[in-house]
Structure formats: structure tokens, C-alpha cells
KETORDREN-205683 format. One record per residue: residue in three letters; x, y, z of N, C-alpha, C in turn. Coordinates in steps of 0.001 Angstrom, whole numbers, plus 500000, padded with zeros to 6 digits. Example, Ala and Ser with C-alpha at 12.3 -4.5 7.8 and 13.67 -1.06 7.14 Angstrom:
BEGIN
<'ALA', <513190, 494310, 507800>, <512300, 495500, 507800>, <513200, 496700, 507800>>
<'SER', <512850, 497750, 507080>, <513670, 498940, 507140>, <512900, 500030, 507870>>
This chain:
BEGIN
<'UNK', <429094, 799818, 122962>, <427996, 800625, 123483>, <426990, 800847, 122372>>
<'UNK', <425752, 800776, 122576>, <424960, 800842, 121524>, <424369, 802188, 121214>>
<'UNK', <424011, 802257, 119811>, <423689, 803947, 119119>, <422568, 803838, 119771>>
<'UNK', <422377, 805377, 119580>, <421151, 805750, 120365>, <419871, 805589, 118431>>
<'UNK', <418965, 805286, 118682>, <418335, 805179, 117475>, <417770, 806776, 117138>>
<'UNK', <418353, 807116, 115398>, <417351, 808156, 115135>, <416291, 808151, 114691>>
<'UNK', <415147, 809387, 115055>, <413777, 809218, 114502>, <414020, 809139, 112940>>
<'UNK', <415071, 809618, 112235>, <414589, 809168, 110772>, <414703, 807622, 110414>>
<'UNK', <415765, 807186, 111038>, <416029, 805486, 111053>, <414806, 804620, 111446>>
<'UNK', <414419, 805240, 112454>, <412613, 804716, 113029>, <411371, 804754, 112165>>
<'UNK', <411533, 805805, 111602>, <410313, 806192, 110372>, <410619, 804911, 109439>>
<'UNK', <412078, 804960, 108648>, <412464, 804116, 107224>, <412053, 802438, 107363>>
<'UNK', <412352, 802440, 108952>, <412433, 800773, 109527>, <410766, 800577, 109449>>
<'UNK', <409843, 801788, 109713>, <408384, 801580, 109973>, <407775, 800854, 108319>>
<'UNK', <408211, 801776, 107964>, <408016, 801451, 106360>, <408063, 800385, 105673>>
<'UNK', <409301, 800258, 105877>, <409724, 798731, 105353>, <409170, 797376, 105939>>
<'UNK', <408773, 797601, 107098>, <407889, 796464, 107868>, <406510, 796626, 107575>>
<'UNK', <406068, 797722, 107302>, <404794, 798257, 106170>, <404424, 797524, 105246>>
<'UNK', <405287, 797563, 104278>, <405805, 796762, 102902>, <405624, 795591, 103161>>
<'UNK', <406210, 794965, 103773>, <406281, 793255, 104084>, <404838, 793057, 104671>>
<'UNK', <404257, 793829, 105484>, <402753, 793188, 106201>, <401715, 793311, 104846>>
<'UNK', <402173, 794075, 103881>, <401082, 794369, 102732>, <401507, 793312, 101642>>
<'UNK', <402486, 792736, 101657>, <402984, 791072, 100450>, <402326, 790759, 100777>>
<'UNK', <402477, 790236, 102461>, <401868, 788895, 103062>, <400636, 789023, 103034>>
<'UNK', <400060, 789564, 103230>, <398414, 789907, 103272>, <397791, 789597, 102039>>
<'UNK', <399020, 789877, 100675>, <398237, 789447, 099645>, <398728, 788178, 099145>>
<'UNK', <398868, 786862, 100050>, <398909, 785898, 100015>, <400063, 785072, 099242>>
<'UNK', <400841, 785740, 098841>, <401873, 785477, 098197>, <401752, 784838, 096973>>
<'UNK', <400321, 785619, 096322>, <400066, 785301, 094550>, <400941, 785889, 093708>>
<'UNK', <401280, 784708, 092307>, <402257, 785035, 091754>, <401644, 786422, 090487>>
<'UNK', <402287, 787394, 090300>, <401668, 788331, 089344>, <401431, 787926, 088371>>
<'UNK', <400441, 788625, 088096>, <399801, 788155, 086938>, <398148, 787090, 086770>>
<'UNK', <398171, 786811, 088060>, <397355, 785396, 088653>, <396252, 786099, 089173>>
<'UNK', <394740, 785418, 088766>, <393564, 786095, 088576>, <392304, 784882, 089079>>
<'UNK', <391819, 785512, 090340>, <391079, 784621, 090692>, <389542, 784418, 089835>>
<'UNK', <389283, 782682, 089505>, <387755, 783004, 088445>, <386634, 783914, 089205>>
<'UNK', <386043, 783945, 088175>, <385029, 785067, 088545>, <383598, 783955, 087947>>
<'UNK', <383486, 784072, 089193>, <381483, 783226, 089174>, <380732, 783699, 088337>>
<'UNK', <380201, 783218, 087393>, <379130, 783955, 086535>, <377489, 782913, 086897>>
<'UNK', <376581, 783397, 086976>, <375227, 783352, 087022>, <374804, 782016, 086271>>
<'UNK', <375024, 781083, 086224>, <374453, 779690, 084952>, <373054, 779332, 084441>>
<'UNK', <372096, 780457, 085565>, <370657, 780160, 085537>, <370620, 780091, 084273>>
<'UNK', <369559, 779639, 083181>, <368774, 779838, 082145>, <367646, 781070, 082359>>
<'UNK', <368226, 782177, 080833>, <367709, 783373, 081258>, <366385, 782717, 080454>>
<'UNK', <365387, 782891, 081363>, <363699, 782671, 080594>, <363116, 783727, 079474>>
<'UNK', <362961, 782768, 078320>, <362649, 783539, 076774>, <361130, 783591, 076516>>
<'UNK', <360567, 784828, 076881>, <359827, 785056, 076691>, <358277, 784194, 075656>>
<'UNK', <359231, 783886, 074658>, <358905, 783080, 073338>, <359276, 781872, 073395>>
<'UNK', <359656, 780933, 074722>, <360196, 779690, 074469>, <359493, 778509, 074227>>
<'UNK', <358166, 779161, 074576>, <356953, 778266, 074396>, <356752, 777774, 072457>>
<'UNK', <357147, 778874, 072000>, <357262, 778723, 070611>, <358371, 777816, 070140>>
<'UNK', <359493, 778235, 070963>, <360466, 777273, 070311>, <360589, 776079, 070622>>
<'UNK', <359527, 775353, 071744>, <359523, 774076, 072304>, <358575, 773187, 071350>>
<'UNK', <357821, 774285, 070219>, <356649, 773624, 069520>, <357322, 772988, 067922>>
<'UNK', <356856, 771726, 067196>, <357176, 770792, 066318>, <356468, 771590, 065714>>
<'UNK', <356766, 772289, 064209>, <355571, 772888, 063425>, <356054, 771848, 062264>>
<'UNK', <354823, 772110, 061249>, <354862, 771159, 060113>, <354087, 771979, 059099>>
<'UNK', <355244, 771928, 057889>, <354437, 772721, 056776>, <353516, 772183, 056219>>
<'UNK', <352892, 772856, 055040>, <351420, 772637, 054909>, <351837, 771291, 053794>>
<'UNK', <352286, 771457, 053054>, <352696, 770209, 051961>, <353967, 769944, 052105>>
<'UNK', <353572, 768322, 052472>, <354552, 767658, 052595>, <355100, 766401, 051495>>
<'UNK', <356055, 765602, 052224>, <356900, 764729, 051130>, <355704, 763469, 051080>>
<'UNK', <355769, 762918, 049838>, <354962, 761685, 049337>, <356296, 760307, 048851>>
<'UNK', <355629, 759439, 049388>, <356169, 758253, 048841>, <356322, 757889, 047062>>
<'UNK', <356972, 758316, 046679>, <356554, 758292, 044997>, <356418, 756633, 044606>>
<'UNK', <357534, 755653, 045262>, <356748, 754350, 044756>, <355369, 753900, 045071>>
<'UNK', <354920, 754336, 046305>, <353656, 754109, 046687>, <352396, 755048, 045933>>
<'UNK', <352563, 755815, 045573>, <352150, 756857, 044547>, <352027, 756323, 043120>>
<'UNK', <352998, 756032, 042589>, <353048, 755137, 041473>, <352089, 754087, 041841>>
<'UNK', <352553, 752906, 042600>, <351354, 752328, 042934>, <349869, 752128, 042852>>
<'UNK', <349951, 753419, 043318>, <347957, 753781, 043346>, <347747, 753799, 042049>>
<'UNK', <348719, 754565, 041419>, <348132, 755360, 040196>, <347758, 754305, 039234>>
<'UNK', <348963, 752829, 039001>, <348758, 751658, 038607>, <347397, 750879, 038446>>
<'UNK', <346770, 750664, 040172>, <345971, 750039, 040378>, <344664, 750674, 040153>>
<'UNK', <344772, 752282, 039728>, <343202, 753072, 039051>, <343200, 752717, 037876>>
<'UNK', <344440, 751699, 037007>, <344082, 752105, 035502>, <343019, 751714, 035106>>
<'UNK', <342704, 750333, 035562>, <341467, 749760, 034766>, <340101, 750520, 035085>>
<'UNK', <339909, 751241, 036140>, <338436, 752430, 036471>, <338632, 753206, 035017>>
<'UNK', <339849, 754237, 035018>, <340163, 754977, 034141>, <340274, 754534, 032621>>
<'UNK', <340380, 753299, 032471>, <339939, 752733, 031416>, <337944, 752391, 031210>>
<'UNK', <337665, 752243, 032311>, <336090, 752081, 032073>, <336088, 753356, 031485>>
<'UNK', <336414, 754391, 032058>, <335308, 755653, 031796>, <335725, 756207, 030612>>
<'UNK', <336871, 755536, 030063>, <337177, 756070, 028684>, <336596, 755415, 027980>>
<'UNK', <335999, 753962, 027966>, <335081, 753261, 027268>, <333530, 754048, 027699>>
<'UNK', <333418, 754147, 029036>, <332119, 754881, 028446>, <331898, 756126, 027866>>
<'UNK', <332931, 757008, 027825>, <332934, 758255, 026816>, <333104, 758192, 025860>>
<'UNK', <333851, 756455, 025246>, <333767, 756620, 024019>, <332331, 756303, 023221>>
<'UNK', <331596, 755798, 024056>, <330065, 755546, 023268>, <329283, 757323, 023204>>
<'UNK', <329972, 758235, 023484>, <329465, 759417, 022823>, <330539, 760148, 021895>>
<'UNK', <331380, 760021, 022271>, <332565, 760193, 020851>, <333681, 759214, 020628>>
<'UNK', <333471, 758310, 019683>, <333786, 756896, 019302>, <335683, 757201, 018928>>
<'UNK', <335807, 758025, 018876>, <337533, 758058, 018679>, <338063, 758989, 020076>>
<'UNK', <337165, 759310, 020999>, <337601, 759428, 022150>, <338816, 758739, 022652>>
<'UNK', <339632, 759780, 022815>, <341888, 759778, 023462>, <342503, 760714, 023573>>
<'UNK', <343291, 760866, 024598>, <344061, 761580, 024328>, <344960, 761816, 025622>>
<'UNK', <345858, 762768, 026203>, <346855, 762847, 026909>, <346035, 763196, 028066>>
<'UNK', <346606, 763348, 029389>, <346152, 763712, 030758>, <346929, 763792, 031524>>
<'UNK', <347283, 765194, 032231>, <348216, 765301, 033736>, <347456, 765499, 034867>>
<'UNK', <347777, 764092, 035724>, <346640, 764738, 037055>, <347429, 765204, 038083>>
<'UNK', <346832, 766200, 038693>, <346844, 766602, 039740>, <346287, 766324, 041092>>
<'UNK', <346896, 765623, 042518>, <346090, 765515, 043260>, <346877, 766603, 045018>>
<'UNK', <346034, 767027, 045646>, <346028, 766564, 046867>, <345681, 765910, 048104>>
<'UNK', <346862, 764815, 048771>, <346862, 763775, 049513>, <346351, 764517, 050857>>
<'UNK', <345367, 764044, 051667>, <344919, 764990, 052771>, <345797, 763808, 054188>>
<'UNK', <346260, 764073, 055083>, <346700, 763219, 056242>, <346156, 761717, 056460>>
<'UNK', <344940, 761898, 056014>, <344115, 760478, 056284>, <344817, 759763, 054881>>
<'UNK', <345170, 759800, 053768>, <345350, 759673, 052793>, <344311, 759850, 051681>>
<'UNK', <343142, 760758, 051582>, <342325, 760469, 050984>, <342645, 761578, 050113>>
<'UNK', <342062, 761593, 049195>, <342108, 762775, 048285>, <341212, 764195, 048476>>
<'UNK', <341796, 765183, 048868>, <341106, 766744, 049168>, <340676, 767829, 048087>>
<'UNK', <341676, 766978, 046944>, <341419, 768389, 045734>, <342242, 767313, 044572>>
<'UNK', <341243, 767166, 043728>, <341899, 766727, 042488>, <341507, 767826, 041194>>
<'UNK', <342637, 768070, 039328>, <342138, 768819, 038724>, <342976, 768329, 037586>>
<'UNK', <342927, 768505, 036559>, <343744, 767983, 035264>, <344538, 769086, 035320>>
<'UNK', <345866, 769061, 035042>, <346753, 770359, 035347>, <346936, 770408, 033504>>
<'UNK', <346823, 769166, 032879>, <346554, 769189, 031034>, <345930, 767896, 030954>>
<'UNK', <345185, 768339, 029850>, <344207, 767205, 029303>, <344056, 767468, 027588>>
<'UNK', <344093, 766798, 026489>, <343300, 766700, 025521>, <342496, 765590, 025221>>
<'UNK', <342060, 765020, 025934>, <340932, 763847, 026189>, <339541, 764555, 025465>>
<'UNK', <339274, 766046, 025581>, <338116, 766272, 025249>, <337075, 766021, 025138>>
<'UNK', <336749, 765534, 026894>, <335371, 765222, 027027>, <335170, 764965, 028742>>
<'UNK', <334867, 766264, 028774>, <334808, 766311, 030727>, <333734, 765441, 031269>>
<'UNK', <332962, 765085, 030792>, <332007, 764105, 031437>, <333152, 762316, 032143>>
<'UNK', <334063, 762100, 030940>, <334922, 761317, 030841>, <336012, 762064, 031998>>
<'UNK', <336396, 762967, 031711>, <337409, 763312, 032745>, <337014, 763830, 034452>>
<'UNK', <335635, 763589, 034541>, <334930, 764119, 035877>, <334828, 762459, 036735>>
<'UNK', <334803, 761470, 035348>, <335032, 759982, 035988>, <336036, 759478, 035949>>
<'UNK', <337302, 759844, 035858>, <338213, 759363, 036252>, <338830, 760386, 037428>>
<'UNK', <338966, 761665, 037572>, <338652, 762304, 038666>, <338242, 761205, 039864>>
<'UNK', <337066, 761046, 039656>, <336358, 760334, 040683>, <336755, 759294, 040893>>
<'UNK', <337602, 758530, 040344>, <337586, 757337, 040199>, <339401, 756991, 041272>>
<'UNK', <339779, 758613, 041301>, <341239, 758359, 041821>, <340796, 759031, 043225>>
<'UNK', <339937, 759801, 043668>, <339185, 760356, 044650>, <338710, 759278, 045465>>
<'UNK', <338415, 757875, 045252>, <338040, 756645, 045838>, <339155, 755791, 046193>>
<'UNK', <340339, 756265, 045923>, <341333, 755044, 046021>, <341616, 755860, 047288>>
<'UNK', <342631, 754592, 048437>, <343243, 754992, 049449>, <344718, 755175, 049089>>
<'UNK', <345197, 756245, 049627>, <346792, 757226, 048944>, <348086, 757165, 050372>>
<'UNK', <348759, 756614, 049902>, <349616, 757193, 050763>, <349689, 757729, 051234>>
<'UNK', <349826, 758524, 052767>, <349855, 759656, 053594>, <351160, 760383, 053710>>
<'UNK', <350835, 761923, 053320>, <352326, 762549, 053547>, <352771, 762665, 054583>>
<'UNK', <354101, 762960, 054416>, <355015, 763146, 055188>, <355744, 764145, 055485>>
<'UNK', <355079, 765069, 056935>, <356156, 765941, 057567>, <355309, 767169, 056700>>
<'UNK', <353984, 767170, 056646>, <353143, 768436, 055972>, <351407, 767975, 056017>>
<'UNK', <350581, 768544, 056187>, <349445, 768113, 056241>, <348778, 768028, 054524>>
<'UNK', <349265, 767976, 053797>, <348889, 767580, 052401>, <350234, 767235, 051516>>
<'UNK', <350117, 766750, 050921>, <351108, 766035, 049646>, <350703, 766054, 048297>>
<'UNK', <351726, 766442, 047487>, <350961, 766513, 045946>, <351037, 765074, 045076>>
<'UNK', <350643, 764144, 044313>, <350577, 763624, 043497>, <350334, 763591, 042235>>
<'UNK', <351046, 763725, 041273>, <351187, 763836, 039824>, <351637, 762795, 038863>>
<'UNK', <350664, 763006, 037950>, <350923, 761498, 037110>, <350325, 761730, 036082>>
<'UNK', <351065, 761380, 034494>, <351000, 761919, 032948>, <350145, 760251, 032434>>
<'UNK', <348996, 760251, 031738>, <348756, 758853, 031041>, <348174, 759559, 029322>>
<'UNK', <348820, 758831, 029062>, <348282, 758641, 027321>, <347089, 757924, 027315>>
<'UNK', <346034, 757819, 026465>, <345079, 756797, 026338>, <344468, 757366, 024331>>
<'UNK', <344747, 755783, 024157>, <344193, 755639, 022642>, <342935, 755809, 022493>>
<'UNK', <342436, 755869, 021779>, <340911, 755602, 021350>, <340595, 753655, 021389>>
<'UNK', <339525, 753548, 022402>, <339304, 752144, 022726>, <338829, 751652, 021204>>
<'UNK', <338431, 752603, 020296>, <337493, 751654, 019181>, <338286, 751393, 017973>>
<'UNK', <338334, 750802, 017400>, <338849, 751139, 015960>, <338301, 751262, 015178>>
<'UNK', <338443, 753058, 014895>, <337882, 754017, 014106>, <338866, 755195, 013561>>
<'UNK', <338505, 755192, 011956>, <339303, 756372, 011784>, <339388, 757872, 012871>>
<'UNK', <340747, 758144, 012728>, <340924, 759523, 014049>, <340451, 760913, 013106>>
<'UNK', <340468, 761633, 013875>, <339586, 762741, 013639>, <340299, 763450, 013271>>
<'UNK', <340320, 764788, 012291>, <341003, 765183, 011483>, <341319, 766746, 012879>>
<'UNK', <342808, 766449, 012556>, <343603, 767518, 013500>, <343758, 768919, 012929>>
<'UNK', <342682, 769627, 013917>, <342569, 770609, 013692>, <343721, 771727, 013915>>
<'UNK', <344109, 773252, 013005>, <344768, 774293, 014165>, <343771, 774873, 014565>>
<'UNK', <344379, 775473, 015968>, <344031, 776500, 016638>, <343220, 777522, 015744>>
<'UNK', <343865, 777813, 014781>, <342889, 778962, 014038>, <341982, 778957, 013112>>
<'UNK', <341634, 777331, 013262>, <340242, 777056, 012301>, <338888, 777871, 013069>>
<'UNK', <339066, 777807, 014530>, <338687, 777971, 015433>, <338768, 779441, 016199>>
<'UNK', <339442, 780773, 016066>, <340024, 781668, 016406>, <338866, 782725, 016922>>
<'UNK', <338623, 782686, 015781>, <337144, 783611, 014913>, <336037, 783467, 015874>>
<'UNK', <335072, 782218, 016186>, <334400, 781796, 017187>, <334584, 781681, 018617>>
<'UNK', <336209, 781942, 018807>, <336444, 781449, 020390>, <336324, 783321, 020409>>
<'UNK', <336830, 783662, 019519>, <336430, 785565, 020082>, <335204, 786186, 020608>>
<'UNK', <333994, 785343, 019645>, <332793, 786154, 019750>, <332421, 785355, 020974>>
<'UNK', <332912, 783993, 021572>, <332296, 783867, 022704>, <332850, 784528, 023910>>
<'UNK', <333853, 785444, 023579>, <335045, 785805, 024920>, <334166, 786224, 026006>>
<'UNK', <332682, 787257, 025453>, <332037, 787430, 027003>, <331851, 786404, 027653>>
<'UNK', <330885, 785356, 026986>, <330312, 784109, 027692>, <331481, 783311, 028732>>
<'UNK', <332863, 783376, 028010>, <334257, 782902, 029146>, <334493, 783699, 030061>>
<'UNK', <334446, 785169, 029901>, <334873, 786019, 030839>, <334005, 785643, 032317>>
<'UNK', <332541, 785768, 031929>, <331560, 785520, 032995>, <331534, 784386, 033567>>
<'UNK', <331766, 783197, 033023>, <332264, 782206, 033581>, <333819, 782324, 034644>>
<'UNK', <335064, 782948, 034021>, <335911, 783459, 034661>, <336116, 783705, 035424>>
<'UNK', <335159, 784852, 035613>, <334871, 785779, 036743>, <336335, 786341, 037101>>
<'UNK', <336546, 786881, 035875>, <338014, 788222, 036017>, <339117, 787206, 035943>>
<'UNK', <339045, 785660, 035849>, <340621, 784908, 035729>, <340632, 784766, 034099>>
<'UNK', <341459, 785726, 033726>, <341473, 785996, 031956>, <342266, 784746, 031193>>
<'UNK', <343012, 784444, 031834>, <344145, 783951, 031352>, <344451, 782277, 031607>>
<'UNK', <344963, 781706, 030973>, <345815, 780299, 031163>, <344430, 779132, 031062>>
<'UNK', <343669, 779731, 030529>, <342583, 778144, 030334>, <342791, 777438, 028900>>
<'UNK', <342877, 776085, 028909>, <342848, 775850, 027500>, <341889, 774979, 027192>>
<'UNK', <341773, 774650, 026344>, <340347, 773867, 025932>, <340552, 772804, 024524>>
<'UNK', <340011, 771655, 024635>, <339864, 770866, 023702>, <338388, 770414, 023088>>
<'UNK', <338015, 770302, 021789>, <336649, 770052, 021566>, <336927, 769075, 020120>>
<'UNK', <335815, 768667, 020544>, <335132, 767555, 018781>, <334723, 767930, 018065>>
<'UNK', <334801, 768840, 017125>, <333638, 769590, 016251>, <333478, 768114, 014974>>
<'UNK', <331631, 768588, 014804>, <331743, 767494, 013876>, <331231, 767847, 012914>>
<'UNK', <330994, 767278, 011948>, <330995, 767634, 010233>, <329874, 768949, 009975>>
<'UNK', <328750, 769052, 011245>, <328018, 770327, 010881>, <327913, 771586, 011624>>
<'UNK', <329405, 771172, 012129>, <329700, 772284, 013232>, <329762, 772448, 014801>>
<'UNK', <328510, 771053, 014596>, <328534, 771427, 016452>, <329709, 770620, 017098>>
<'UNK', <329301, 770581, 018257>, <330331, 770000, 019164>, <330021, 768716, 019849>>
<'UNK', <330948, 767387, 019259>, <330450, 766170, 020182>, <331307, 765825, 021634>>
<'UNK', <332211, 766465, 021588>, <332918, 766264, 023149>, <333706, 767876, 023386>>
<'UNK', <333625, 767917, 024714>, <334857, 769173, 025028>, <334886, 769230, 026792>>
<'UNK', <336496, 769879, 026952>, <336618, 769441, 028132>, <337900, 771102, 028195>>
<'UNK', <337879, 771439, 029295>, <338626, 772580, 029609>, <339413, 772007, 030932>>
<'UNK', <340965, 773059, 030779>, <341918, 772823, 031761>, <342062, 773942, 032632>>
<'UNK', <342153, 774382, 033625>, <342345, 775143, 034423>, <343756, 775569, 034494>>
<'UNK', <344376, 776977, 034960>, <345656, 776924, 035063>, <346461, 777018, 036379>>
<'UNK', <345438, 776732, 037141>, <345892, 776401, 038833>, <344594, 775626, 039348>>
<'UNK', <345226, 775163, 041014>, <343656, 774615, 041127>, <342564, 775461, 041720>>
<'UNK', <342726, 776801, 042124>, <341724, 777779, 041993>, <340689, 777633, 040666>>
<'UNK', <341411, 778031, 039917>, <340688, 777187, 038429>, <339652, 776719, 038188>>
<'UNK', <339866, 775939, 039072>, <339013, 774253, 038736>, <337393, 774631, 039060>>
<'UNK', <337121, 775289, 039717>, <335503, 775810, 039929>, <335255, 776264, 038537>>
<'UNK', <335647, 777102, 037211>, <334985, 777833, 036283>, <335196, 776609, 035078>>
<'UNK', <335586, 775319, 035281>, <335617, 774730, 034547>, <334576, 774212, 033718>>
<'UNK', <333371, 773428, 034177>, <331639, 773207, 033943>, <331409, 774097, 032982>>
<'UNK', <331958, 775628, 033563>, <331121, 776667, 033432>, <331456, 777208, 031529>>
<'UNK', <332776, 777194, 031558>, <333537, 776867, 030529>, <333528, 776126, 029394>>
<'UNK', <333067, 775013, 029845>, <332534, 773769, 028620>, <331509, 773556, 028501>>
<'UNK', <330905, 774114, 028997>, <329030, 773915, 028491>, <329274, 775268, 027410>>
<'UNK', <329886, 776621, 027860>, <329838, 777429, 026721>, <330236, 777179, 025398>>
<'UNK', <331515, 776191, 025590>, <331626, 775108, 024022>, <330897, 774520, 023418>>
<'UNK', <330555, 773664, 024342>, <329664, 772733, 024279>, <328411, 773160, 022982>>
<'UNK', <327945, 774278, 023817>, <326664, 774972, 023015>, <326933, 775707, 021873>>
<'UNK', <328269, 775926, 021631>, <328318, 777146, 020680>, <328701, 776179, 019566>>
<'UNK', <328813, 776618, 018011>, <328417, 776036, 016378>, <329999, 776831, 015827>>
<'UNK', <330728, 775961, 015668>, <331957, 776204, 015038>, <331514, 775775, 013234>>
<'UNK', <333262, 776151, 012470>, <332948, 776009, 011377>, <333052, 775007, 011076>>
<'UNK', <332572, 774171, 009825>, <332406, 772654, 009335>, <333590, 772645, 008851>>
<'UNK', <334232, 771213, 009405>, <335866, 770425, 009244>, <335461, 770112, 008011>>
<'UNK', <334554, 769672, 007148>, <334427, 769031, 006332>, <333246, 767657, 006469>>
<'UNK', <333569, 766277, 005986>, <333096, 765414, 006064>, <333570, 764411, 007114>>
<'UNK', <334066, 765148, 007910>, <334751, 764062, 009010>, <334966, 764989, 009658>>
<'UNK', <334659, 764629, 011460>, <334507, 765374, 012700>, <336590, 765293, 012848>>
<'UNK', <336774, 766488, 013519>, <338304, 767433, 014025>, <337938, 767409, 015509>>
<'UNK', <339182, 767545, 015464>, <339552, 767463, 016917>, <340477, 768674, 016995>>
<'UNK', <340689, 770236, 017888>, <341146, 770842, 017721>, <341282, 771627, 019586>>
<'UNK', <342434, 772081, 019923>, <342866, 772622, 021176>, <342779, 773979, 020736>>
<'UNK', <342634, 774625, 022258>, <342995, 776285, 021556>, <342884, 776493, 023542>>
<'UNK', <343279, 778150, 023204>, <343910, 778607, 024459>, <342033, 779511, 024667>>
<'UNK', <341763, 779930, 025781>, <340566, 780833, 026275>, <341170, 781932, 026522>>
């Protein structure tokens, strides 16, 4: 004969069939198990991307140095004229030279300046300037200008006794009293000019040529050696000196 069912037996049985409809429902994933989660893939738009889509190029760039060499090769013989024609105003006319150039994109030259010279005689060094200002240059690379630099020695074309080597402080005394006449030329750049000159047996001056100490510089240069130029140093003796000194 069968039990009569009690309501607490009815409640426990509800439950437990409770339980089982709430497994199944959750599909019978094993714990622990985690469905992916979609994330967004758009590309978030950068305000500034226009910038970062752009090729920039610094201002000075890389130079071919064999091709550089090159050029510099094929100016010697100009740069030899103009040392022959400077030497028909000072006949033992020579001496050292660092040039400075910048290569503009086209390859032409934008800014040339002697970064050192004792050649002492800017008329001579304004034509060989010019003379590397006419050649076609290699074009830089990966910058809209390129530097070119290049050291030449040059003898005196004549053979003539050399000029008696002066110091600096034969000269000291006179480069003081002209300091206004440099300053105004200057124009407030005090510092880093140096200068080479010919003084000859009665003082004056047969060649002189000034260096700049950047290429800002290079404008007060003229201005600089004509004030040599004109001014009466002391007598070397019986034979013209050749002497450097700082401005």
C-alpha cells in the first residue's frame, strides 16, 4: 500500500529538482571556463595622426665624403690660379686653409667661410671662395643642407726668401689701440676672430686676411681687414714678417 506523501518530503523533492533545472540551464560548463569577451578593434582616431603620417627631414644632412673629396680635387688648379694671382701682390704669398661649405639640395653651394686660414690675403681667399661656389657638389642626404670640409696647405708659388715669422706680441700694442675700430666692425661679436697680416719693412701692411669664428662671422670679415689693412705696425726690420694674432 503506498505512503501517503508528506508536505515536508514535497517541499525537499521541489528543491532538489530546483537544483538540477539551474545546472542544466547553465549548460553544463566546466568551472572555471570563461566565455571571450569582444573587445572594440576599431582604430581609435589620433587627433595628431596627420603628423605622424608626415616624412620630416632635418636641416643638415649626410654628404658623400668620396664625392666631396672629389670636388675638392678637381678645384685645385682654380685655387692654385688665385694663389698665383695674389702672389703678384705679396710674392711669398702661402699658407694653411680650412674650408667650410654649405651643400644646398640642388648641390650648389649656399654659404661658404674659412673656418682657419693663414694665407693672409683675403682678396686671394675671396677667389678661391668663389672658385668652390662654381663647382657642382654632391647633394645631401636625408637634410636640406650638408656640410663640406676640407684642410689644403699651399707654398709660396715663387721662389723667394719667406718672411720673417713673426710673434703675436710684436704686434699686441697696435692690435689694442685699434680694438674700437674691431669692435665697430663686430658689432658686439668680441671674441674668436683671428687674423693674419704681411707687415713690411716700413710698417705697413702688404697682405691680410681675417677668420671668423662661426659662419655668422663671416659678414664682419671685409670689415675687419681693411682695418689692418690701413693701420702702420712696427718695422720687422729689413725684411717683411708674417705674423697671426687673435682680435
Amino acid at each position: 500500500m503506498p505512503l501517503p506523501y508528506s508536505p515536508s518530503w514535497i517541499r525537499a523533492a521541489a528543491r532538489c529538482l530546483s537544483l538540477c533545472l539551474i545546472f542544466a540551464a547553465c549548460g553544463g560548463e566546466e568551472a572555471g571556463t570563461l566565455r571571450p569577451k569582444v573587445v572594440d578593434q576599431t582604430p581609435v582616431e589620433d587627433d595628431d595622426a596627420h603628423l605622424h603620417g608626415v616624412r620630416t627631414t632635418s636641416e643638415v644632412g649626410g654628404m658623400n665624403e668620396e664625392k666631396v673629396d672629389a670636388t675638392f680635387k678637381s678645384s685645385l688648379g682654380d685655387l692654385q690660379s688665385c694663389l698665383e694671382q695674389g702672389s703678384s701682390r705679396v710674392e711669398f704669398l702661402g699658407g694653411s686653409v680650412n674650408f667650410y661649405l654649405k651643400i644646398g639640395a640642388a648641390g650648389r653651394v649656399e654659404h661658404a667661410h674659412l673656418e682657419q686660414s693663414t694665407l693672409g690675403d683675403r682678396t686671394t681667399e675671396r677667389c678661391m671662395l668663389d672658385a668652390l661656389r662654381g663647382k657642382r657638389w654632391p647633394k645631401p642626404v636625408g637634410g636640406e643642407v650638408g656640410l663640406a670640409r676640407k684642410s689644403f696647405d699651399f707654398d709660396a708659388p715663387n721662389d723667394v726668401r719667406p718672411p720673417t715669422d713673426w710673434d703675436e706680441s710684436e704686434v699686441r700694442e697696435t692690435v689694442d689701440k685699434l680694438r674700437g675700430q674691431f669692435k665697430d666692425c663686430k658689432r658686439g661679436r668680441l671674441r674668436g676672430f683671428s687674423a693674419t697680416a704681411y707687415v713690411a719693412a716700413d710698417g705697413s701692411v702688404l697682405g691680410a686676411s681675417v677668420t671668423p669664428p662661426d659662419e655668422e662671422g663671416e659678414e664682419h670679415v671685409d670689415c675687419l681687414t681693411e682695418v689692418i689693412r690701413e693701420a702702420t705696425f712696427p718695422s720687422p726690420g729689413s725684411w717683411p714678417a708674417k705674423v697671426s694674432f687673435s682680435l
